[in-house]
Structures are given as structure tokens and as C-alpha cells.
C-alpha positions as CSV (number, residue, x, y, z in Angstrom):
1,X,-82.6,-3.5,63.8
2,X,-84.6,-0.9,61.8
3,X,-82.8,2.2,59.7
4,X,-84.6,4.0,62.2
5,X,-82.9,2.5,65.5
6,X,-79.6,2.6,64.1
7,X,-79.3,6.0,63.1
8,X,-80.5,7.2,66.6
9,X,-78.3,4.9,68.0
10,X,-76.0,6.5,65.8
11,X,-76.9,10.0,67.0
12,X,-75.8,9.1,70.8
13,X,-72.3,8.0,69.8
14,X,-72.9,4.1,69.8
15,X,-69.6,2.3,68.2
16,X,-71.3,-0.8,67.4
17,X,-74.4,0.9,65.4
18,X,-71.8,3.2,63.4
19,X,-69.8,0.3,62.5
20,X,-73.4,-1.5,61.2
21,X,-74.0,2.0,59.4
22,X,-70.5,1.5,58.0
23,X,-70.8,-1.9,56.7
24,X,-74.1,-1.4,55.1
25,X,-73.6,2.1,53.6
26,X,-69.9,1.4,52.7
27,X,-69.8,0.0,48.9
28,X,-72.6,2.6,47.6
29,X,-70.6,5.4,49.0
30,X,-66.6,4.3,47.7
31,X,-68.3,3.9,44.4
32,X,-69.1,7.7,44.6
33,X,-65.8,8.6,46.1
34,X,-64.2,6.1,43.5
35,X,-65.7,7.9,40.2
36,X,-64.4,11.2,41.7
37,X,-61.0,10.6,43.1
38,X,-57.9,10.0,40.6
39,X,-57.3,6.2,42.3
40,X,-58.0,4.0,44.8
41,X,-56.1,5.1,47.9
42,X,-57.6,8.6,47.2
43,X,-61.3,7.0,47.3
44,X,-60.4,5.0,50.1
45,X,-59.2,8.8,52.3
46,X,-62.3,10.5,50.8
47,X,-64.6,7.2,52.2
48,X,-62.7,7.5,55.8
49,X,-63.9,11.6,55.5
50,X,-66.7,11.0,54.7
51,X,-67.8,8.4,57.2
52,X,-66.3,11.0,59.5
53,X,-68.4,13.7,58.7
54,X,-71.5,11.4,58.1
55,X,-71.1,10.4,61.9
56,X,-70.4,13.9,62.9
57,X,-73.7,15.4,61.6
58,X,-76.0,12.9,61.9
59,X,-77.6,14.6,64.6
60,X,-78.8,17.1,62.0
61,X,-80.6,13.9,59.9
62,X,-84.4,15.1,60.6
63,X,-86.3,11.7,58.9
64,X,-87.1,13.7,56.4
65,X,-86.3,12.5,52.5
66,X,-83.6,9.7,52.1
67,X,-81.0,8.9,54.2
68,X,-79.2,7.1,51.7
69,X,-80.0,10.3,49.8
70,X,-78.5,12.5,52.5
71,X,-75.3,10.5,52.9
72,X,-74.9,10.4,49.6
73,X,-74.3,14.1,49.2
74,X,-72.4,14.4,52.0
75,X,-70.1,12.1,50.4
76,X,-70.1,14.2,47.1
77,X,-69.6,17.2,48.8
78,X,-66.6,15.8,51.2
79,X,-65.0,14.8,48.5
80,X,-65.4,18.3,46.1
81,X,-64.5,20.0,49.5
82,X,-60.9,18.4,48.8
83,X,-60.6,19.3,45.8
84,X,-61.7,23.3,45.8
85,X,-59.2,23.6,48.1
86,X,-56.5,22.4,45.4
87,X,-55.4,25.8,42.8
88,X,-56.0,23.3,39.7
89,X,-59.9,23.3,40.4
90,X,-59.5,27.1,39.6
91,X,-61.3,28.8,36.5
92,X,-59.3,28.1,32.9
93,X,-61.2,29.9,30.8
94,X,-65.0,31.5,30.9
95,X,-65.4,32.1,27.0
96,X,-67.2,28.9,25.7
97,X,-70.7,29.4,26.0
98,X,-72.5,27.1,24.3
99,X,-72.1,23.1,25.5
100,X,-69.6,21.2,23.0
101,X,-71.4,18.5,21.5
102,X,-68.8,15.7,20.8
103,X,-69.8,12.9,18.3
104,X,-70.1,9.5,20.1
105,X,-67.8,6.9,19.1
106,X,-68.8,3.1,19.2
107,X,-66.9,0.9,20.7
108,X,-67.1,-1.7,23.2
109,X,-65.6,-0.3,26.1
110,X,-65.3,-1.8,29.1
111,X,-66.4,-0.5,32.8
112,X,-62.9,-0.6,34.5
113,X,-61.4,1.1,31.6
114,X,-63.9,3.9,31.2
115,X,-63.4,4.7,35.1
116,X,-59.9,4.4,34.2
117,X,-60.3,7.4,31.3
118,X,-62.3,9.2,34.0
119,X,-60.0,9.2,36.7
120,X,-57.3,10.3,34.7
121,X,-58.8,13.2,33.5
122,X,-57.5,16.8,35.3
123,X,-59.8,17.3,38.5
124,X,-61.6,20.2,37.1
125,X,-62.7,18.0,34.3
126,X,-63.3,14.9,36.2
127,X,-65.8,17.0,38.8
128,X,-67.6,18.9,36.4
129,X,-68.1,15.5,34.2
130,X,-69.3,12.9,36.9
131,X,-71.5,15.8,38.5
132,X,-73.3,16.5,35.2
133,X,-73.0,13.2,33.3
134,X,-73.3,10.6,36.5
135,X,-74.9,12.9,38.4
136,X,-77.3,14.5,36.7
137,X,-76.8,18.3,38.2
138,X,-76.8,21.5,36.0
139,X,-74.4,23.8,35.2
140,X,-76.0,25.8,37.6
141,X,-75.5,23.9,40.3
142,X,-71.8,22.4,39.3
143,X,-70.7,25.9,39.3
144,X,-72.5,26.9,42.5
145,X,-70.7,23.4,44.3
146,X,-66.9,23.8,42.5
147,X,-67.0,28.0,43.1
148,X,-66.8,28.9,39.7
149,X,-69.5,30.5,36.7
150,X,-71.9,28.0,34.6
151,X,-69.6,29.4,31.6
152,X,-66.6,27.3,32.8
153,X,-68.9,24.5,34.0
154,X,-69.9,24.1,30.7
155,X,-66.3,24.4,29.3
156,X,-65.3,21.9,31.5
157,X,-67.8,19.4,30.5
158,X,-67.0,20.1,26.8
159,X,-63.2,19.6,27.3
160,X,-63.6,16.7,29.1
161,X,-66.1,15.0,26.9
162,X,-63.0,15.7,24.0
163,X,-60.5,13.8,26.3
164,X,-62.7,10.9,26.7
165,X,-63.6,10.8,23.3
166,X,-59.7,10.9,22.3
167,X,-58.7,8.3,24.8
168,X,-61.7,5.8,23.2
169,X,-60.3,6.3,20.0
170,X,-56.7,5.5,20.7
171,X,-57.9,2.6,22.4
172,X,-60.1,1.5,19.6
173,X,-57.6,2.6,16.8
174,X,-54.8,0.9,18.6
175,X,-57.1,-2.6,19.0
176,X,-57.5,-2.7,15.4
177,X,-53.9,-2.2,14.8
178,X,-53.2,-5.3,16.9
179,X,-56.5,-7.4,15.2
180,X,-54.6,-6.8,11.9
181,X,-51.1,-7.2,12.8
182,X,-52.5,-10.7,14.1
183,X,-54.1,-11.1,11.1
184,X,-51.2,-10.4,8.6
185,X,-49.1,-12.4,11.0
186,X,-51.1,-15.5,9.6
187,X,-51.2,-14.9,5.9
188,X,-47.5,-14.0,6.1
């Protein structure tokens, strides 16, 4: 069956097309929901919401551009809808206005860890980074989607770039400590 057939079988409510839709669409869009949720579980709510949605609207998909494309933001935008609802999302401070550049620190760092680092990161600081960094949308536009100015946007980018940073470093500092206790362990 074509994309084209299953979405319009999708648009009349058909169980068995939706569940195809799911199965193919599935693993693209829990990676997005996974990069901007704190953990699993909360990826796997925002996938069931956005599904939800996704089926809900399709009757507004015209053909027109990407549908991968157009579920895609849906997704992103399901899952930001959560969290500008939560008070921690809210503005911390509008006064830095030029972007923070923060030196890049080499180390080999693995995937699962660095989604690790980003997931822990405070929500306003996890959005603002995946949207910019993964994402590739200006401050502009972050600040339009979480509610708040391009001034914080860019804050929030900047203070969240210094958390990653810090958690690299303790990671890297604290594999070198273990490399030369090892080490000293076998010339003792």
C-alpha cells in the first residue's frame, strides 16, 4: 500500500491503516520524543499523544511538503505543549544577550550517555538545547514555540551548553582518575 492510500485510509478512521502508520512512523518519532523527555516512560506518554493527535488531524494533511515532515512537528510540538504547561518552563532571567560560547571539550563520549546528560538537564534547558542544537530552529522561533523572548532563548542555550560541558568533564576527569588508580595499582 502506497503512503498515499494509507493516510486516506487513515483520514476515514480505518484501525488497521493507523496501526501500519504506527508501526512504520513509530521509531523516528520516540527518538524525537526520547531527546526531549527526561526518560523513557515520559517518551513513551509523549509517543501515545502524539500518535493521538497525529490521527486526530490527519484530515488536515493536504499532500502538500512531507508527511514525515508534518508528523514530525506535530510530535515536537505535543511534546513542548506538555511542558509550557509546567511553571519550570517559565522565564529565569532575560539579561544575557549575546550567545555564550563554551569551549568544546574532547572526549570520547558515548551516544547513551550524552542523551543521558541531555535528559537530565532542567526542561527549560533541555527544550531550548535540542530545538536549537538538534533541531536547528532560531532563537526566534524557540522563543515563539516555549512562550518566552529570544533573550532567554539564548540564555537557555548558553546555560545549558555550561551544564553539558561540566557533566563531560566530570566524566572525563573522573575516567582518568580511575586509568591512573589502575595504573598505580600495578607499579605498587
Amino acid at each position: 500500500m502506497s503512503l498515499k492510500e494509507l493516510i486516506d485510509k487513515c483520514k476515514k478512521g480505518d484501525r488497521k491503516a493507523q496501526e501500519q502508520l504506527y508501526r512504520q512512523y513509530s521509531n523516528i518519532l520516540f527518538g524525537i520524543c526520547l531527546k526531549y523527555s527526561r526518560n523513557k516512560t515520559e517518551a513513551e506518554d509523549s509517543l501515545h499523544d502524539s500518535f493521538m493527535t497525529i490521527f486526530e488531524k490527519i484530515g488536515q494533511y493536504k499532500s502538500k511538503g512531507s508527511f514525515e515532515g508534518w508528523i514530525k512537528r506535530i510530535t515536537i510540538n505535543t511534546v513542548l505543549q506538555k511542558y509550557r504547561k509546567e511553571e519550570y518552563l517559565k522565564v529565569v532571567s532575560d539579561n544575557l544577550e549575546e550567545e555564550v560560547e563554551v569551549e568544546s571539550v574532547y572526549t570520547e563520549i558515548g551516544l547513551q550517555t550524552l542523551l543521558k546528560y541531555i535528559q537530565e538537564l532542567p526542561n527549560k534547558y533541555r527544550m531550548t538545547f535540542n530545538l536549537y542544537v538538534l533541531d536547528g530552529y532560531s532563537h526566534k522561533e524557540i522563543s515563539s514555540m516555549l512562550g518566552t523572548s529570544p533573550g532567554t532563548s539564548k540564555s537557555n542555550l548558553a546555560r545549558a551548553r555550561m551544564i553539558l560541558k561540566e557533566k563531560i568533564q566530570n566524566k572525563t576527569t573522573k575516567a582518568i582518575i580511575g586509568i591512573l588508580i589502575i595504573a598505580l595499582g600495578r607499579n605498587m
